[in-house]
N, C-alpha and C positions, 0 to 999 in steps of 0.2 A: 916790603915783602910780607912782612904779620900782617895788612892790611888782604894783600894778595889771598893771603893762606884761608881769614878768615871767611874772605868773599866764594871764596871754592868750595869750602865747608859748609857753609849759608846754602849754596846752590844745590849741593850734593842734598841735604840735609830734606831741601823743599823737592827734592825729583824725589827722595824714596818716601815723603808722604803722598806725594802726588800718586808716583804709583801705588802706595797700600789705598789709598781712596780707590782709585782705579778697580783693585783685587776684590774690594768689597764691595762697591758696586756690581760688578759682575758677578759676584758670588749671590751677592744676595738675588740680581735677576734671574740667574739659575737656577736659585731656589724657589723662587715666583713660576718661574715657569713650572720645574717639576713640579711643585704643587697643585696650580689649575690643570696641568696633565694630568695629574692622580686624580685629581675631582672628577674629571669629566669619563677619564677609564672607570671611577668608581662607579661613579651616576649611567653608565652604560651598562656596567656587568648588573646594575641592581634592576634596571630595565628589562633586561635577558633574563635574569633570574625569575622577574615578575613573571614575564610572558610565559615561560617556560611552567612556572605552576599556575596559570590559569589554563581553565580549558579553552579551545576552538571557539570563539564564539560563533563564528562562519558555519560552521558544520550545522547541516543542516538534516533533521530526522527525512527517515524513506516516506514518512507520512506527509510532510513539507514538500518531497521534489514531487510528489503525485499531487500535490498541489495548486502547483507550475505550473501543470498540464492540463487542470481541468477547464472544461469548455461547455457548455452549455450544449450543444450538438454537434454532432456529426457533419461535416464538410457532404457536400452531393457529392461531389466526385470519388469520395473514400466508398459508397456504397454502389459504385458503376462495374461493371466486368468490364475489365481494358484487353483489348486484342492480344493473342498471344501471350496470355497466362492461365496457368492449367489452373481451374477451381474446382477441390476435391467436393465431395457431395457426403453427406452424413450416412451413414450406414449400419442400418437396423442390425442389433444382435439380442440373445434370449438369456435370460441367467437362470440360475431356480434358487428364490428371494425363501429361505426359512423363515424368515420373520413373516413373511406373507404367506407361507405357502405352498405357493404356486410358482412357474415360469413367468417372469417379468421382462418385457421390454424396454431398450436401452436404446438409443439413436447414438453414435460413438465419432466425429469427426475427426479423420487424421492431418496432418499437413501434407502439403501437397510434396511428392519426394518426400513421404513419410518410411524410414528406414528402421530394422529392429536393430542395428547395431549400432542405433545414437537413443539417446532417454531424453524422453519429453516430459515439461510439465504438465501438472492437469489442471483443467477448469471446469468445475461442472457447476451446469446452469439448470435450475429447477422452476419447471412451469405452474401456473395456477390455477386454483380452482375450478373442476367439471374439466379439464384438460387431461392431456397427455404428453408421451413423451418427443410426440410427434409436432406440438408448438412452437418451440424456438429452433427445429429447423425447417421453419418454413421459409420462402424466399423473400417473405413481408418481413425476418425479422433482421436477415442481410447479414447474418453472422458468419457463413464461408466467405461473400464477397469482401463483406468490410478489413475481415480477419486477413484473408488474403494478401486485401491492398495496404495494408499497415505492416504486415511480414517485409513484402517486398520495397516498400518505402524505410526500411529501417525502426517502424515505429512501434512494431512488438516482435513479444520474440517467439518464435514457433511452439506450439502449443495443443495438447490433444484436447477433445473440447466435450463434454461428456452430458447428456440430456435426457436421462432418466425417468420414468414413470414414478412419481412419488405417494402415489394411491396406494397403500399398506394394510387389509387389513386381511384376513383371514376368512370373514363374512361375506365380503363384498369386493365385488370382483374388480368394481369400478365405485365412482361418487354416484350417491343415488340422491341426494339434497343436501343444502345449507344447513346442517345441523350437527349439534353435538357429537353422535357416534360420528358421521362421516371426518369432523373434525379432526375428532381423536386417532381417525386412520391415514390422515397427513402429517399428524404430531409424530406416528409411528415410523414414519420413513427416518429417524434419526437413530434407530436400530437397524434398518434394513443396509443404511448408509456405511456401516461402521461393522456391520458381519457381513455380509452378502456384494454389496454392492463392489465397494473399494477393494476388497481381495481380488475382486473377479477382474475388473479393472487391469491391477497392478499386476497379474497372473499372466493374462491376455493380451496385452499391448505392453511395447518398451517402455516404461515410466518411470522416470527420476524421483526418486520419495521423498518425504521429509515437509516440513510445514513449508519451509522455506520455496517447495515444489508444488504444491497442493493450495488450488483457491477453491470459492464455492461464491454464487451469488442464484437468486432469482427473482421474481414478480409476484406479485402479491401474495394467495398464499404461499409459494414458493421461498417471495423474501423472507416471510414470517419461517419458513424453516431455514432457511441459511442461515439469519441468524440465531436463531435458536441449537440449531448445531457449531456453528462459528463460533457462539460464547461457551458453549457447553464442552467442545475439545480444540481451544486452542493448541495443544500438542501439535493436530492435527492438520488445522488451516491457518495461512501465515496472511491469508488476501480475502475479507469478507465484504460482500457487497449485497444491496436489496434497493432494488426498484419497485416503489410502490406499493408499499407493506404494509399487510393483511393486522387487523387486531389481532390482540391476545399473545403479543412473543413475550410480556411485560403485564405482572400483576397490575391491574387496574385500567387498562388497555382492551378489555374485552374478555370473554370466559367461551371455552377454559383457557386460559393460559400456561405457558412453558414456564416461564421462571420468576422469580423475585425479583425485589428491585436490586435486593444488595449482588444479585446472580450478573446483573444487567452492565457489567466492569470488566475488569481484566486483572489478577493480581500482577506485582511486579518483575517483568520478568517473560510474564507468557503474552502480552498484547503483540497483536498483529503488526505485520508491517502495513497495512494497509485496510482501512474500516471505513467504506463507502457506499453513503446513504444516500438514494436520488428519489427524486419525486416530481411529481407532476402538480405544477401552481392550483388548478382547477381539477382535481381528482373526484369527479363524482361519484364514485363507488366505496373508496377506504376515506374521503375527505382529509382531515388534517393529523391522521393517524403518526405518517412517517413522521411529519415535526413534532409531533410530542418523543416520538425515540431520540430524535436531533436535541431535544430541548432535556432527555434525561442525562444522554450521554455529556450535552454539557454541564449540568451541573455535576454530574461525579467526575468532570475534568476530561473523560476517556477521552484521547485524541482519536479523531477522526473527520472526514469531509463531507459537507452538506451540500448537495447538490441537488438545486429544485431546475425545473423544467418549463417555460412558458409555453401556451400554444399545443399542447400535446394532452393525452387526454389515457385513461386505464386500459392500456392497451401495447400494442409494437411500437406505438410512435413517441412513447417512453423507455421502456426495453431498449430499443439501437441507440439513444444517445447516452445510457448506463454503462452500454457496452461498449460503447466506442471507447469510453473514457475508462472500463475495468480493462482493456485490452492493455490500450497503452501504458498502464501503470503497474500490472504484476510480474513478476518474474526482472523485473530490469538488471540487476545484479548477479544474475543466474549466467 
């Protein structure tokens, strides 16, 4: 019987270490688990935390996505009239320019279903040297047709399109030669620009303001004044562009000149959404002028896009692949 009693007690004795083995086993894999659980919750929230204070690196600037888009020319087909689309035609009006004057000529292009109870952005395009306002709406330069077929394609956004006489001076009614005074009375269209013109503009036709609404580009000496107004009131223009750019917008560039080099930037804050410089490979008249702009803008860093031209020559057949590519790219956000 004492034999009995102790063998029960032995059994008993070895089941409840068996199960505290058991209890701490388990307990301790509990605790293994919770703990690589805790690691990996940790090591996730501190991931998310990262993420969360680093910026986007994806986002990409408005001067990037016009990036994307640029092309070296124009598609044939974007400058064809296609059957059954209304193309509006440019339509002369007179201002009286103080800065000049006199009554000034303006060529003013609406969208087709152009409405005063919607606001359009503007684009005004400046022609060059011994010209008028009468140049880029000519049918060689394809700017209703092109403009049209990129609207209706989805690939710009309706836009009033403005072609100004930028001849300025008080003397002289018109350019009488390559020289200094005549110079200085293209220099002056940057007052006519900014009292006269753009009021009358924004008076006259439905026009959405604001830099964000307001581009400028043009052709030789014209691009020489676009930028030269472009750097001078970013306030004012959010989309600069020049095709084939005349000397002198940049000390050491030619004389006289508009500004300095340190002028020749943007402080932080006012740069454009978009700063588009095109050129033609083989430019016999301004030669390698626009890449020295491209080669200053790079070294002060100023973001913007170089875009040269094969095969085309100081002239419209530089002009329409500028434009094709300032069409598609201003206002996108609007």
């Amino acid at each position: 019987m004492k034999k009995l009693t102790r063998l029960m007690l032995c059994a008993s004795l070895c089941t409840s270490m068996l199960l505290t083995a058991c209890g701490q086993n388990e307990s301790s894999a509990d605790s293994q688990a919770a703990t690589a659980a805790g690691e990996v919750s940790s090591q996730a929230d501190e991931r998310s935390s990262q993420e969360e204070s680093q910026p986007d690196k994806e986002e990409k600037t408005y001067m990037q996505r016009c990036g994307e888009l640029l092309e070296e020319k124009q598609t044939d087909e974007i400058i064809k009239k296609r059957d059954g689309v209304e193309y509006p035609r440019f339509e002369k009006h007179t201002y009286y320019s103080n800065t000049a004057g006199r009554d000034t000529n303006v060529n003013v292009l609406l969208p087709a279903g152009y409405s005063a109870q919607k606001q359009y952005p503007v684009l005004y395009i400046l022609h060059g040297y011994w010209d008028n306002e009468d140049w880029m709406a000519r049918d060689v330069v394809h700017i209703s047709t092109m403009l049209t077929n990129l609207v209706a394609d989805g690939k710009a956004k309706e836009m009033i399109v403005v072609c100004p006489y930028i001849f300025c001076s008080k003397d002289l009614a018109y350019c009488t030669g390559m020289d200094y005074e005549n110079t200085l009375a293209y220099d002056n269209f940057i007052n006519d620009m900014m009292t006269d013109l753009m009021p009358y503009i924004e008076k006259n036709f439905s026009v959405a303001k604001g830099r964000e609404n307001t581009a400028i580009t043009g052709f030789s000496m014209g691009a020489r004044e676009a930028l030269y107004i472009g750097f001078t009131y970013p306030d004012k223009f959010g989309y600069i562009g020049s095709v084939c750019t005349a000397p002198g917008v940049v000390n050491g560039t030619g004389s006289p000149y508009n500004l300095e080099k340190d002028q020749f930037t943007f402080e932080e804050g006012s740069e454009p959404y978009l700063l588009l410089l095109s050129a033609a490979k083989n430019d016999g008249v301004v030669g390698g002028t626009p890449a020295t702009y491209h080669n200053m803008l790079e070294g002060s860093s100023t973001e913007h896009l170089w875009h040269e031209i094969s095969g085309t020559g100081h002239d419209a057949s530089s002009v329409t692949p500028h434009l094709y590519n300032l069409f598609r790219m201003v206002f996108m956000d609007n």
